[in-house]
N, C-alpha and C positions, 0 to 999 in steps of 0.2 A: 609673657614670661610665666611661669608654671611658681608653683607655691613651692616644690621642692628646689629648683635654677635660684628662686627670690633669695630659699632660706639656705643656699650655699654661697651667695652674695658675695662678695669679698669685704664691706662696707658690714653687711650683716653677721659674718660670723667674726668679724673682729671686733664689735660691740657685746656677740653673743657672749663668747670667751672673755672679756673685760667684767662680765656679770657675773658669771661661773665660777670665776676666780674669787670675788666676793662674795656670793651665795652661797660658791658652793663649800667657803671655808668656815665661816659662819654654821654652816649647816653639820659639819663635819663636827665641828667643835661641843654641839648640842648635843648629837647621835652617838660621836667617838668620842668626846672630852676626859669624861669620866673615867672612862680606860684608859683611855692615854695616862692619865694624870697618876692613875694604879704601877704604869708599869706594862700595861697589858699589849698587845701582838694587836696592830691596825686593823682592821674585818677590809681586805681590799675591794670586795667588791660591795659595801656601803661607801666605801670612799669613792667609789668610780661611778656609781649611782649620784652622790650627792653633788656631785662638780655635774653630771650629763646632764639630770634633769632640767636645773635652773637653766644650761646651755640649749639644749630644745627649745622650754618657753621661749628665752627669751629669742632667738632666729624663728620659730612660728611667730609670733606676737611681730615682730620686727616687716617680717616680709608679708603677712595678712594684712601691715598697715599700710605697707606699700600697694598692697594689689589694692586697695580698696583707695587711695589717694591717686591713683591711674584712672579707677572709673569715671 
């Protein structure tokens, strides 16, 4: 199984998105709170960034442990 098949998983990306959803609001709240909290217009694409990235990590991290628990 290839590192991208692992990290489309269906096991894998529904832990990845279970993470994303708490990182990446968490994360949102750090970067956009302060504006939020102003009144201010969301920056959509730091929102779309903050949820993606942690959802990456965590489906690489997820499926590199599987390839390596195969070996």
């Amino acid at each position: 199984m290839t590192l991208i098949s692992a990290m489309l998983s269906r096991p894998v990306v529904a832990n990845a998105v279970r993470v994303s959803m708490v990182v990446g609001t968490c994360l949102n709240a750090i970067n956009q709170g302060p504006d939020i909290w102003r009144g201010e217009a969301l920056i959509w694409d730091r929102l779309v960034m903050n949820y993606a990235v942690p959802f990456l990590v965590a489906s690489y991290s997820a499926a590199k442990a599987q390839q390596m628990m195969r070996r």
